[in-house]
VOPAGU-2260 file (C-alpha; in pm, 1 decimal, decimal comma):
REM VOPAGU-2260
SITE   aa  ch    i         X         Y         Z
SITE  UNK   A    0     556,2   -2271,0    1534,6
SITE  UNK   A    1     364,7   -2036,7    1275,0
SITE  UNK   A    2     151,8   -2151,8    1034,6
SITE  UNK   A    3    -142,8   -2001,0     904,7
SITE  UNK   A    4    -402,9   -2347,2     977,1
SITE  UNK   A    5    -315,7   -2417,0    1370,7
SITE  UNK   A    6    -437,8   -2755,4    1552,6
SITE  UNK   A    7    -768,2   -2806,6    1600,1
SITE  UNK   A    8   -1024,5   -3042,5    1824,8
SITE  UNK   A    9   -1261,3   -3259,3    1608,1
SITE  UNK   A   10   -1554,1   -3479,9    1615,8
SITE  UNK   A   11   -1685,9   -3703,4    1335,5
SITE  UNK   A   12   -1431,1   -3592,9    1121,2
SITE  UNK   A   13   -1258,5   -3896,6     899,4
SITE  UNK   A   14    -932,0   -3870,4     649,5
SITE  UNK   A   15    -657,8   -3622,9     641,7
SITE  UNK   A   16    -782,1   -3430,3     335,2
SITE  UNK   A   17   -1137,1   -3327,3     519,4
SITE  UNK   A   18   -1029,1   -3046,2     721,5
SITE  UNK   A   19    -843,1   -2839,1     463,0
SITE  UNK   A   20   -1135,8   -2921,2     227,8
SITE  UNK   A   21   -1410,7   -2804,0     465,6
SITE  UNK   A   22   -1176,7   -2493,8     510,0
SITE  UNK   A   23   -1113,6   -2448,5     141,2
SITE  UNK   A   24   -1491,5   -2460,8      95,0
SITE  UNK   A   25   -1581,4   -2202,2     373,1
SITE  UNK   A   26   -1292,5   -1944,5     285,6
SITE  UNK   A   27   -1322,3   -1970,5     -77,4
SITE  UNK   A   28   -1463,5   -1593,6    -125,4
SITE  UNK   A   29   -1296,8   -1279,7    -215,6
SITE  UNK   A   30    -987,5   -1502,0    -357,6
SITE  UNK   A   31    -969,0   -1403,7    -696,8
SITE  UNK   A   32   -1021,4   -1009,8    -623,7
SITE  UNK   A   33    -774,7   -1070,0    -443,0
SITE  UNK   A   34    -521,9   -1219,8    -709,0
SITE  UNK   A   35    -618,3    -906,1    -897,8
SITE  UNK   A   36    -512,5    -665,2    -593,5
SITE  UNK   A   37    -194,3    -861,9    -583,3
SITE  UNK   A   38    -130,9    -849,3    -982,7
SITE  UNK   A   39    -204,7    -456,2    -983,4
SITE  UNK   A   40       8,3    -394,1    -695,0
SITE  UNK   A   41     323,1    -579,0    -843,7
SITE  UNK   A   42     259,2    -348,3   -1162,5
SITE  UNK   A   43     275,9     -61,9    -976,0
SITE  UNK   A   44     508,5     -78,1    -707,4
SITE  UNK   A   45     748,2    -378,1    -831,7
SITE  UNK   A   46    1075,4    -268,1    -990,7
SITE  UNK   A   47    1113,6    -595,5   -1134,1
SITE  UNK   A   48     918,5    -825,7   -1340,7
SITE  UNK   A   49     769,9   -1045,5   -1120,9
SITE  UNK   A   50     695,2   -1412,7   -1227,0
SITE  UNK   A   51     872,8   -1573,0    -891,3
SITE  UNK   A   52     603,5   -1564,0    -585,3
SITE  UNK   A   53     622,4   -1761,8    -280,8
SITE  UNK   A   54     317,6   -1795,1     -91,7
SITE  UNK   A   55     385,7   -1768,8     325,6
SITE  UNK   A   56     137,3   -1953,9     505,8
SITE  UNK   A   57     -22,6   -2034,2     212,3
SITE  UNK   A   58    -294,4   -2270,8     419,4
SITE  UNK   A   59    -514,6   -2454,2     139,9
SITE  UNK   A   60    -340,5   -2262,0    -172,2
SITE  UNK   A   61    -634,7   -2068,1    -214,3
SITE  UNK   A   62    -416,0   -1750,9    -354,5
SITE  UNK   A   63    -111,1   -1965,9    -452,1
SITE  UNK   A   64    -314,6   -2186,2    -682,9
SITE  UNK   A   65    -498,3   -1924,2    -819,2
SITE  UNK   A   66    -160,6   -1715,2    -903,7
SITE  UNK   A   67      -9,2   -2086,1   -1072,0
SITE  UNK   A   68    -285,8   -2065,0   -1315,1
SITE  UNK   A   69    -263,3   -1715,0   -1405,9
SITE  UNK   A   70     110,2   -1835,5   -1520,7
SITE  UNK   A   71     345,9   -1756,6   -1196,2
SITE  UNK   A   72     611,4   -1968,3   -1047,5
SITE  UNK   A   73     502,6   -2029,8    -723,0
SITE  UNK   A   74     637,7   -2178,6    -426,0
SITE  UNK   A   75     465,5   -2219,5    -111,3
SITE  UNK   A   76     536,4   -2285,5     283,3
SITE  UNK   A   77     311,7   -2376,8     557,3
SITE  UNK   A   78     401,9   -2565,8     887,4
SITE  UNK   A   79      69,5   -2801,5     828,6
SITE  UNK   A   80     143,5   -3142,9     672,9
SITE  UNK   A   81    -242,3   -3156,5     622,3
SITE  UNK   A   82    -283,7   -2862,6     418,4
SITE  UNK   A   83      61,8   -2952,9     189,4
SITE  UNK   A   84     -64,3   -3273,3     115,0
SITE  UNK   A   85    -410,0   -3109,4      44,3
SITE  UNK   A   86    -218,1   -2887,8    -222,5
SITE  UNK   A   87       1,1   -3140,1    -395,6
SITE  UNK   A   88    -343,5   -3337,2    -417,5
SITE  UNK   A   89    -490,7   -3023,0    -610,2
SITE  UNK   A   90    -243,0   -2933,6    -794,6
SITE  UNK   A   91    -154,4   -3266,8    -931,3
SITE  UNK   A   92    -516,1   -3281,5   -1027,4
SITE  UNK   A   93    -479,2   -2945,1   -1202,2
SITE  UNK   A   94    -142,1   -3051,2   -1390,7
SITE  UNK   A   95      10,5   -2730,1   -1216,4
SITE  UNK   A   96     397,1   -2726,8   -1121,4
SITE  UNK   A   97     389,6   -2597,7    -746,2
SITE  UNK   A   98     697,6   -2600,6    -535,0
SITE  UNK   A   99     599,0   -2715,9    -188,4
SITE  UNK   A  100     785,0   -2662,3     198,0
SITE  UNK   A  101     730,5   -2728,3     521,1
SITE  UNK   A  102     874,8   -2465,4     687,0
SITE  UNK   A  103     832,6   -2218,2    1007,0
SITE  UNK   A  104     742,7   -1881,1     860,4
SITE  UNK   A  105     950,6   -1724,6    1086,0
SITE  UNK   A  106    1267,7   -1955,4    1029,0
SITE  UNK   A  107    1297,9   -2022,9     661,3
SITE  UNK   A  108    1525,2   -2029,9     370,6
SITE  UNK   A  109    1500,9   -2044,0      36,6
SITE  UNK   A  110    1733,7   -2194,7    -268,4
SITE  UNK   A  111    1629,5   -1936,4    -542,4
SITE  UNK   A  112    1491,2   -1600,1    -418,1
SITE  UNK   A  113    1193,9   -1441,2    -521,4
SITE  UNK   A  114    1084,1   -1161,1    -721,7
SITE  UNK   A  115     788,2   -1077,5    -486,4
SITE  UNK   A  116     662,0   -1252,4    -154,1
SITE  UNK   A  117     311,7   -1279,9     -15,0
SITE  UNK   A  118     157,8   -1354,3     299,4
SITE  UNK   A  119    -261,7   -1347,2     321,4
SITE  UNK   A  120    -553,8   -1391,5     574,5
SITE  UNK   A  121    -390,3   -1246,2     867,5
SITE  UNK   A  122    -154,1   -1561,5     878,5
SITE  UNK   A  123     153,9   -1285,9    1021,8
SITE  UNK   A  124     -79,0   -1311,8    1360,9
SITE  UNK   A  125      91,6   -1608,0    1475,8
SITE  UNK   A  126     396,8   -1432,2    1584,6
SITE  UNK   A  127     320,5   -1335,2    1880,6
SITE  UNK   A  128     617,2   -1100,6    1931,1
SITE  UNK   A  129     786,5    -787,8    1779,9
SITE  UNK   A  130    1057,5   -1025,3    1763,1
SITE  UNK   A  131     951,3   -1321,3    1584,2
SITE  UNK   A  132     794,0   -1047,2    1327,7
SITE  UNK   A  133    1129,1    -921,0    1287,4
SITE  UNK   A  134    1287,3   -1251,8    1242,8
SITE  UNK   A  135    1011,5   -1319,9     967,8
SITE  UNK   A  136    1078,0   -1017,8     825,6
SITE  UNK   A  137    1441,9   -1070,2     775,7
SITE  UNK   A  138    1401,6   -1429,7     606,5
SITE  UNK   A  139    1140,1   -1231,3     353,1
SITE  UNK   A  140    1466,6    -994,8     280,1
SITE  UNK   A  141    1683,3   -1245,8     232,3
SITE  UNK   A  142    1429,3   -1482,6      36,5
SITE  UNK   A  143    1305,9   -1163,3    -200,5
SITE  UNK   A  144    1550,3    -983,5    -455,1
SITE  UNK   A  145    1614,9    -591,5    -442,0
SITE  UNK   A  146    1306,4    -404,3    -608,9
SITE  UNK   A  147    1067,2    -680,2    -530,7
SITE  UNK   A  148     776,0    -642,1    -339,3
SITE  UNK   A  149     612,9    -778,6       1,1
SITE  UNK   A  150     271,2    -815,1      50,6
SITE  UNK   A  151      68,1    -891,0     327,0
SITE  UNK   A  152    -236,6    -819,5     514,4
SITE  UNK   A  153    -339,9    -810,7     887,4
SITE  UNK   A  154    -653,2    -766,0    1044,6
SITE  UNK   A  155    -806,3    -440,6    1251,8
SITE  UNK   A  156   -1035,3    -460,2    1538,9
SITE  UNK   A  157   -1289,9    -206,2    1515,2
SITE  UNK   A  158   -1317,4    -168,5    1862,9
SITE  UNK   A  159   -1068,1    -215,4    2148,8
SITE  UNK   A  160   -1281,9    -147,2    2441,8
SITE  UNK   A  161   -1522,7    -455,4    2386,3
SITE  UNK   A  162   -1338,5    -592,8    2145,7
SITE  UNK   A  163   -1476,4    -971,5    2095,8
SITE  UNK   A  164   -1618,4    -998,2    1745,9
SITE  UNK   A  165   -1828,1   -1283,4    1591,6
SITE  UNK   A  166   -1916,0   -1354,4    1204,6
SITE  UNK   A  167   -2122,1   -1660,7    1093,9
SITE  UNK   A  168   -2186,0   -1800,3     766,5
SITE  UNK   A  169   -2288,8   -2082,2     521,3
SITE  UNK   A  170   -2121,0   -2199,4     189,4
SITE  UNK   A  171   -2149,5   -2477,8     -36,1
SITE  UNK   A  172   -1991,9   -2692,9    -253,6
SITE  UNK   A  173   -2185,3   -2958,3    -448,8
SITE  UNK   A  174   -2324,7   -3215,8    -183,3
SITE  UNK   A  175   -2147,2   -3052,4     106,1
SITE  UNK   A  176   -2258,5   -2716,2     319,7
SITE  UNK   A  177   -2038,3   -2580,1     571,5
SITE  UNK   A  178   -2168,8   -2323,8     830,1
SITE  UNK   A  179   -1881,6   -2160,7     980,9
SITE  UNK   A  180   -1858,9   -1967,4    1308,4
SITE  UNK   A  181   -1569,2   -1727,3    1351,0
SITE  UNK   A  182   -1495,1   -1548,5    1726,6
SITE  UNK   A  183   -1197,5   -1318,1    1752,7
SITE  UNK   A  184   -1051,7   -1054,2    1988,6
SITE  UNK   A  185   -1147,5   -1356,6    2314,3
SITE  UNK   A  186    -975,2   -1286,4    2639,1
SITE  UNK   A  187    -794,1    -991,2    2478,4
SITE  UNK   A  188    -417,6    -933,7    2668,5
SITE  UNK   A  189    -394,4    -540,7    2631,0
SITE  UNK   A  190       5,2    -538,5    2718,9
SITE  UNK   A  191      93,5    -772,7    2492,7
SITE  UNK   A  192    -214,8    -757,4    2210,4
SITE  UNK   A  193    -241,9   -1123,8    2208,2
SITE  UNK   A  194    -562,4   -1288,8    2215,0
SITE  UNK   A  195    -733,1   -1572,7    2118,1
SITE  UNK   A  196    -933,7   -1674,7    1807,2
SITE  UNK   A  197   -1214,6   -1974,3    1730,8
SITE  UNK   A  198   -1326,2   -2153,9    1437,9
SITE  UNK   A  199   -1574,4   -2405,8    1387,0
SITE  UNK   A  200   -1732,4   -2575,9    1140,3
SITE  UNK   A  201   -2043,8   -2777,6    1048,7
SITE  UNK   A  202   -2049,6   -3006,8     802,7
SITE  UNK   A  203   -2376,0   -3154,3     622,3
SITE  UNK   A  204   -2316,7   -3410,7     364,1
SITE  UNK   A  205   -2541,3   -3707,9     244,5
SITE  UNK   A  206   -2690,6   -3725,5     588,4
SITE  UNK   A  207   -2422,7   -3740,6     790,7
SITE  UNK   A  208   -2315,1   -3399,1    1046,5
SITE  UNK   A  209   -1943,5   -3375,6    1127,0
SITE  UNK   A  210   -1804,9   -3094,0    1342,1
SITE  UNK   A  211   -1445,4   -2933,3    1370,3
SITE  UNK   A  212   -1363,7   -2653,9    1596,3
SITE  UNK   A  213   -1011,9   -2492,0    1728,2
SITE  UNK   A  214    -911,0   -2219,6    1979,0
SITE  UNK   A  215    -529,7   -2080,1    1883,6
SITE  UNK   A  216    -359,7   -1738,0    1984,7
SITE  UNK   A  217    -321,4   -1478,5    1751,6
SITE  UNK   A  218    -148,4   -1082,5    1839,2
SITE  UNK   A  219    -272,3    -778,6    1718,3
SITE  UNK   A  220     -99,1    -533,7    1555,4
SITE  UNK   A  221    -207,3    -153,1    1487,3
SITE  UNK   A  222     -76,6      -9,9    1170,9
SITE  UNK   A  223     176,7     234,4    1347,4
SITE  UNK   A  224     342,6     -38,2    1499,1
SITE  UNK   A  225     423,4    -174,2    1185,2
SITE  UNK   A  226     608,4     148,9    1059,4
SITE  UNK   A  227     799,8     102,5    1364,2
SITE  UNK   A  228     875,5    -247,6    1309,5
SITE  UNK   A  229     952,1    -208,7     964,9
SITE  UNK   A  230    1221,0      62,8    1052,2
SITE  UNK   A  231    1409,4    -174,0    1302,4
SITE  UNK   A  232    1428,8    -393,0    1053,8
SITE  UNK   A  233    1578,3    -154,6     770,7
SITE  UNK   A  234    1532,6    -343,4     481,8
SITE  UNK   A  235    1163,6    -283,7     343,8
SITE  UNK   A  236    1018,9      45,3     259,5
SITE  UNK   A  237     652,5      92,6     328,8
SITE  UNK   A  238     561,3     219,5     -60,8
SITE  UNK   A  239     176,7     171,8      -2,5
SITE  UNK   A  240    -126,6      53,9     251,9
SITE  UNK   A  241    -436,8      48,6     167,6
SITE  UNK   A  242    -789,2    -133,2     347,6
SITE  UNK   A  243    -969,9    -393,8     207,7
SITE  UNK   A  244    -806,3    -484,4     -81,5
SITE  UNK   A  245    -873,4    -171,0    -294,3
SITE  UNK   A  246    -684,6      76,9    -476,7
SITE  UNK   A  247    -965,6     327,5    -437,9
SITE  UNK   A  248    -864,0     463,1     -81,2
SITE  UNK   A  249    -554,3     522,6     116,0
SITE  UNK   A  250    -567,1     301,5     469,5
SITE  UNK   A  251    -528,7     652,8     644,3
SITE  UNK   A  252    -902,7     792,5     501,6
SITE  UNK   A  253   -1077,5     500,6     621,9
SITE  UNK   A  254   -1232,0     496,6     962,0
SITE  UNK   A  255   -1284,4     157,6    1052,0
SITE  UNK   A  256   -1115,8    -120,5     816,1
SITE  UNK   A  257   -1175,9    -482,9     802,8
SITE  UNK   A  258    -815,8    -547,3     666,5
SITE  UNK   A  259    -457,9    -359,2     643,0
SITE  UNK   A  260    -274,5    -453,7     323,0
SITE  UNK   A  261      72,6    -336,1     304,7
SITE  UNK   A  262     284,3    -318,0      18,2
SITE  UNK   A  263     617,0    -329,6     114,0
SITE  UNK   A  264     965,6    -324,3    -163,3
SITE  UNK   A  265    1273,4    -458,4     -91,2
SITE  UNK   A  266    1558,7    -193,0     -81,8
């Protein structure tokens, strides 16, 4: 149901491993300022030592392998066989020790629990409903001891009125470029904040052009509904929120941020 790399249309594209690869490539920025958010925040907020993480969604590993080298146990879930197999591939190659499951982010159980939990790029916008949040939510509690922390981000639209926003850009890696155009906020719903979101890619490498692109829904949510949610649920406390990934500023003194990231502890 909700996994943070949804189905996608293709032409010219050949082997399981190119799509996560072409996504790894054209993502790959940001990711280890990211990491460093993530390790200040469990030094600040996390009443426990934190060396268990499991990564939610964790797409193409981008933050989960990055956390495995920095010396934390990590575990991660995502729906997409593609993008597991993509990991085990990379981390094999790395000689890291990554637990790996194919799981529903919103139906999911752990063995062990965790000492903190993570969820990144906006993947919580696949629940498209207070209550599939809610049931995420309570398989993070169960799946994270007391004290531990819950971090996540979500994305803001800067303006509801006109909302459809576009970003285009170009990366590369060795022989192969990847242009990537980005469209979010399409054919907005305004009762239930659900919308849709597209992503396509071009490819350039030795010659040849491939092409990927995929439509999928994803729900908005504004950063008061998330107080709200968070109280039906009972079992987080909101200890910080800030946008974009920096300590510097408080989510409430910025007037238009990119990203929410919420730091939530487990009572």
């Amino acid at each position: 149901m909700n996994d943070s790399r949804p189905d996608f249309c293709h032409s010219n594209v050949q082997g399981s491993y190119d799509y996560p690869r072409y996504y790894e490539i054209a993502f790959n920025s940001n990711r280890r300022l990211e990491c460093d958010f993530l390790e200040e925040a469990f030094r600040r907020h996390s009443r426990r030592r934190v060396s268990r993480i499991v990564d939610l969604a964790c797409g193409t590993g981008q933050h989960l392998i990055r956390l495995a080298q920095r010396g934390y146990r990590m575990t991660g879930i995502d729906l997409s066989p593609e993008n597991l197999a993509y990991i085990k591939a990379r981390t094999s190659t790395l000689g890291l020790s990554i637990h790996l499951r194919r799981a529903d982010i919103a139906a999911f159980r752990l063995a062990e629990p965790q000492d903190a939990a993570i969820c990144m790029t906006d993947s919580q916008g696949h629940l498209l409903t207070n209550e599939a949040i809610l049931s995420h939510l309570k398989c993070v509690a169960k799946s994270v001891r007391p004290g531990g922390l819950y971090i996540f981000d979500r994305m803001l639209p800067d303006d509801w009125v006109d909302p459809t926003q576009e970003y285009r850009w170009t990366r590369r890696q060795g022989a192969t470029i990847v242009t990537t155009t980005f469209r979010t906020l399409l054919d907005v719903d305004p009762v239930s904040q659900v919308c849709w979101e597209e992503l396509a890619f071009t490819v350039h490498r030795n010659g040849i052009v491939r092409r990927t692109r995929q439509r999928y829904q994803t729900r908005v949510v504004f950063p008061q509904e998330l107080k709200a949610i968070l109280q039906l649920c009972g079992v987080f406390d909101l200890v910080a929120w800030h946008p974009n990934f920096t300590f510097q500023r408080r989510l409430e003194d910025s007037k238009h941020p990119m990203m929410l990231v919420a730091i939530l502890r487990r009572r």
